[in-house]
MILUMZA-553917 format. One line per field, with one value per residue (C-alpha): residue in three letters; residue number from 0; x, y, z. Coordinates in steps of 0.25 Angstrom, whole numbers, plus 5000, padded with zeros to 4 digits. Layout:
REM MILUMZA-553917
r = c(ALA | ...) .
k = c(NUM | ...) .
xx = c(X | ...) .
yy = c(Y | ...) .
zz = c(Z | ...) .
This chain:
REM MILUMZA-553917
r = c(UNK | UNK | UNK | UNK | UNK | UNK | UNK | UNK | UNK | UNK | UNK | UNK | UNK | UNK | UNK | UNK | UNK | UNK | UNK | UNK | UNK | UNK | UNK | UNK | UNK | UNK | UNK | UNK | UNK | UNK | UNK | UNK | UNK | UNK | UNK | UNK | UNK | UNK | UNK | UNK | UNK | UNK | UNK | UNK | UNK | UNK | UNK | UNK | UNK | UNK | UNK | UNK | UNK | UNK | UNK | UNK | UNK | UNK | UNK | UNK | UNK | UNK | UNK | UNK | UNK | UNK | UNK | UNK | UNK | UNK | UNK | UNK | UNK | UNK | UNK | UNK | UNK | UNK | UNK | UNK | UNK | UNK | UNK | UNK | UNK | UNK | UNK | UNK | UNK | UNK | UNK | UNK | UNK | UNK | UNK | UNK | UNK | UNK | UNK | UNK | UNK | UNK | UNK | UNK | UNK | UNK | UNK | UNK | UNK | UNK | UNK | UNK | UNK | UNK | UNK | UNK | UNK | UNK | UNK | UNK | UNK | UNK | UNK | UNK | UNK | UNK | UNK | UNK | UNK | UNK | UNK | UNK | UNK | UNK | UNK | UNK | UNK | UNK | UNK | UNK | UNK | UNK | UNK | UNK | UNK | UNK | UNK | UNK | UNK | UNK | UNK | UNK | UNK | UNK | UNK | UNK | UNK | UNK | UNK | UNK | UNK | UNK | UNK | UNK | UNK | UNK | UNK | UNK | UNK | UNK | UNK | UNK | UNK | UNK | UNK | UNK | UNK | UNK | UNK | UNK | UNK | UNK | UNK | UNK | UNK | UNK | UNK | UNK | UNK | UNK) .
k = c(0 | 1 | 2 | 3 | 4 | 5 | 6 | 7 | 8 | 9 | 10 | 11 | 12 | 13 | 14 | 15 | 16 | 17 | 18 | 19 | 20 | 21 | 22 | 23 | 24 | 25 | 26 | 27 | 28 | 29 | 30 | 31 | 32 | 33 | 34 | 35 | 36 | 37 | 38 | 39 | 40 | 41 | 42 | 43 | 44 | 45 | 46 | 47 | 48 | 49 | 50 | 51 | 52 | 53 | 54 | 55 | 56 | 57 | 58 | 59 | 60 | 61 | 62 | 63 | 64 | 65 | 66 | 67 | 68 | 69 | 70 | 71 | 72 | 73 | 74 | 75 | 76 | 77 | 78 | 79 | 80 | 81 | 82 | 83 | 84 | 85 | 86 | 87 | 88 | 89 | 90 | 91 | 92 | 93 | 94 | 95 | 96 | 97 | 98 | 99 | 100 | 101 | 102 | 103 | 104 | 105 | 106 | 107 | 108 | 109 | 110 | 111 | 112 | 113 | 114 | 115 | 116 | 117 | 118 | 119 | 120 | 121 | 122 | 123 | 124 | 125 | 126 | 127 | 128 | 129 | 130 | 131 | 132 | 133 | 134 | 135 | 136 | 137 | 138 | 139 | 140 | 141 | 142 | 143 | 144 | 145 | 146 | 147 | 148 | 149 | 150 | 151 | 152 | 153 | 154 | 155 | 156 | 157 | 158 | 159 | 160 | 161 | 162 | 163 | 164 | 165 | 166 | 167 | 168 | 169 | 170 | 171 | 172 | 173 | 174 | 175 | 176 | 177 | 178 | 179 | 180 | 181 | 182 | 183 | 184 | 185 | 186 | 187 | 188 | 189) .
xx = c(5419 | 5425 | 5421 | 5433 | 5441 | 5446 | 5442 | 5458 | 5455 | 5443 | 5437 | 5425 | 5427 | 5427 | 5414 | 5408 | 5410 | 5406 | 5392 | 5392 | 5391 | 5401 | 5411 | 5404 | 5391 | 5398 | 5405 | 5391 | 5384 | 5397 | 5405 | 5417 | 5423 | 5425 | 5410 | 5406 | 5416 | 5410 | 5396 | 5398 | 5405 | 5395 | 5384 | 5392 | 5393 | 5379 | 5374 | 5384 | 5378 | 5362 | 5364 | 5366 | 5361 | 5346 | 5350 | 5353 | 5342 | 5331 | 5338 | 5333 | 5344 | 5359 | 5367 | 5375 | 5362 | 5362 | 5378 | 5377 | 5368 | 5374 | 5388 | 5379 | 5373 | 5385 | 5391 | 5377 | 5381 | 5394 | 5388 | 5377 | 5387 | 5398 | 5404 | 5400 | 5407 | 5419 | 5419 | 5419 | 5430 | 5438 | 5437 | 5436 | 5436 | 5433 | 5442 | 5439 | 5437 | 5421 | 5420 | 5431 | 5422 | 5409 | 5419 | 5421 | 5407 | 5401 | 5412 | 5410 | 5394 | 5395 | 5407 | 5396 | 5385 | 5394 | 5393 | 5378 | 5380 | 5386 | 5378 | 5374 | 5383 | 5396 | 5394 | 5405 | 5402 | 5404 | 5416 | 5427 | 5441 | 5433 | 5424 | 5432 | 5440 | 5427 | 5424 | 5438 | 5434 | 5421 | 5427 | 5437 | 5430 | 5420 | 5432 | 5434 | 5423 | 5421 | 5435 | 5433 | 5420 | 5425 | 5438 | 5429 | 5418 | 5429 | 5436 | 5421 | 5419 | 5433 | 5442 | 5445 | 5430 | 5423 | 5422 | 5415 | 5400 | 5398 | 5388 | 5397 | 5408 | 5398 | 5395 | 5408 | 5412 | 5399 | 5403 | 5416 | 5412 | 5398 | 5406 | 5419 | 5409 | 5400 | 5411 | 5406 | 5413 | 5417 | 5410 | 5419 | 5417 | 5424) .
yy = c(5337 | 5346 | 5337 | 5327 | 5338 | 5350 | 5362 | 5363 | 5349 | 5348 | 5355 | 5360 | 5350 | 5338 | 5346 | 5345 | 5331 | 5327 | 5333 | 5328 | 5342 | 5349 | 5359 | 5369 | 5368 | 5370 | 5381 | 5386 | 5385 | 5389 | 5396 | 5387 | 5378 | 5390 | 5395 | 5378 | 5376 | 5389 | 5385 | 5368 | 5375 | 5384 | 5372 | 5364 | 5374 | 5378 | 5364 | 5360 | 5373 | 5370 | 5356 | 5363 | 5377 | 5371 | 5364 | 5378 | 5385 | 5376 | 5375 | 5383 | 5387 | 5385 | 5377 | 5366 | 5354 | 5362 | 5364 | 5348 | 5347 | 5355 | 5348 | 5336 | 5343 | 5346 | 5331 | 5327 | 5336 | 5330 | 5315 | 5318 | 5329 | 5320 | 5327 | 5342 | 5338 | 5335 | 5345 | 5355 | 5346 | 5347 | 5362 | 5367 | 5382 | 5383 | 5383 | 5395 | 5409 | 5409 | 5395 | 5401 | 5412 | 5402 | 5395 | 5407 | 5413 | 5397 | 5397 | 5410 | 5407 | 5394 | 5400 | 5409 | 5402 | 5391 | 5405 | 5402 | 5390 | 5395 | 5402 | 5418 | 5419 | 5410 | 5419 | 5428 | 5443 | 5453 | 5460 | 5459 | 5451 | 5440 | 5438 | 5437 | 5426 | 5419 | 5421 | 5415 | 5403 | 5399 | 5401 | 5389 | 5382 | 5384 | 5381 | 5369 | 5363 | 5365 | 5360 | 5348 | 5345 | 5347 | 5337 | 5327 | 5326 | 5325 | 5313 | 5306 | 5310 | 5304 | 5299 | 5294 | 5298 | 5290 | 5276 | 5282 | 5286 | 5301 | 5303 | 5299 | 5309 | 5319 | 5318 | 5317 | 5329 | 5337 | 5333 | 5340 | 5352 | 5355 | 5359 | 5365 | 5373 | 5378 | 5380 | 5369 | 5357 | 5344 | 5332 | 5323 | 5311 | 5321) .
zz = c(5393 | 5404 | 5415 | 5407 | 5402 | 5406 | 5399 | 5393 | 5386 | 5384 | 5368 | 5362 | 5355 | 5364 | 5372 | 5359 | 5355 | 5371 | 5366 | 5352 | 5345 | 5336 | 5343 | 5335 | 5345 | 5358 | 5352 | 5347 | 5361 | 5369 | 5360 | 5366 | 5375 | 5388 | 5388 | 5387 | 5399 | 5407 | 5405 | 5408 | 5421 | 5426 | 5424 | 5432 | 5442 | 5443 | 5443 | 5454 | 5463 | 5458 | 5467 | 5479 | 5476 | 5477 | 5493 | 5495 | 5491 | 5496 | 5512 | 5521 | 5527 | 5522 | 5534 | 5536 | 5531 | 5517 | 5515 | 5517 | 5507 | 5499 | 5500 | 5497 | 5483 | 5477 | 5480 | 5471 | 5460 | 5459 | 5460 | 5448 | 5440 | 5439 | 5425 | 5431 | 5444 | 5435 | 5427 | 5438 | 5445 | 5432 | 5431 | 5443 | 5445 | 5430 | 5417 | 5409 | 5414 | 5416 | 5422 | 5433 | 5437 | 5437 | 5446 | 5454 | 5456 | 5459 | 5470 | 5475 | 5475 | 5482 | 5492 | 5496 | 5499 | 5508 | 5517 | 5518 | 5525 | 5537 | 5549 | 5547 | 5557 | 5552 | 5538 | 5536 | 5538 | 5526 | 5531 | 5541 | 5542 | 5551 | 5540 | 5531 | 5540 | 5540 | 5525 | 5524 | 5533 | 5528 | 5513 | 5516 | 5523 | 5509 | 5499 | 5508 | 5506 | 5490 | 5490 | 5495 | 5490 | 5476 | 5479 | 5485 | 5475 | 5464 | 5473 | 5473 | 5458 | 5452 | 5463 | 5478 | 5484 | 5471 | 5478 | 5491 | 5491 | 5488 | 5500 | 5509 | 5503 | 5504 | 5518 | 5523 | 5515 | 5520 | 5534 | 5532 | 5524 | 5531 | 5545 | 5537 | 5529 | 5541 | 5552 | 5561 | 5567 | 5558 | 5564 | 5570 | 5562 | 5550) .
């Protein structure tokens, strides 16, 4: 229901009729529509970061191979999640209190480890005004990235990029994002 409607519009009665129970059982299990909405958004969150957190974990070494990957896992969630990727696109950054700071800490957490990606020597030191310049830089080139990953699997999921295949999408858009993200140089053909 709140991949269709916002959570303004959408009722504890219209979830409940989605599902075939009587309002009284959402409100029994949820005790009402904002703790239903928090907890569908931070299922959706964690399922989106479980596609790529398992890449993560099992490479060896965190470089430019494994942000590609990566890159490539979180376009799969959005193919085989298609009402998740929705309701995430419909509510981006959250709609109730709780669901905002969810929002908030996934960012944060997935912010940081874009950081992993980049040589021990490219990571920002701890203090100083140079790495905080640096912070600054690798953080946009970050929000960059999610940005227009975000906007581009919404175009394939409901508009413009739909009629072209996804894994051409994907690779375009990794070859972009991959040398934005790590600092290095585009590839001529981008």
């Amino acid at each position: 229901m709140f991949s269709r409607l916002t959570y303004a519009e959408a009722t504890v009665e219209d979830v409940a009729a989605e599902c075939s129970v009587a309002p009284t059982a959402v409100y029994y299990h949820f005790g009402g529509k904002e703790e239903l909405f928090d907890q569908a958004f931070q299922t959706c969150l964690d399922g989106f970061s479980s596609f790529f957190d398992h890449i993560r974990t099992n490479a060896p070494v965190l470089d430019e191979s494994v942000l590609r990957e990566v890159i490539y896992a979180g376009w799969a969630w959005w193919r085989t999640h298609p009402v998740e990727a929705r309701f995430l696109t419909l509510h981006e950054g959250g709609a109730t209190p709780q669901s905002r700071r969810a929002y908030e800490a996934w960012q944060e957490r997935h912010t940081q480890r874009a950081f992993d990606y980049l040589p021990e020597d490219d990571r920002p030191p701890r203090s100083s005004r140079k790495a905080r310049e640096q912070y600054a830089s690798k953080l946009m080139a970050y929000n960059f990235m999610s940005h227009l990953l975000r906007n581009a699997q919404t175009a394939w999921l409901d508009g413009q990029l739909s009629r072209l295949p996804v894994a051409r999408v994907q690779v375009a858009l990794a070859d972009i994002l991959v040398p934005i993200m790590m600092g290095s140089e585009l590839p001529d053909s981008a």
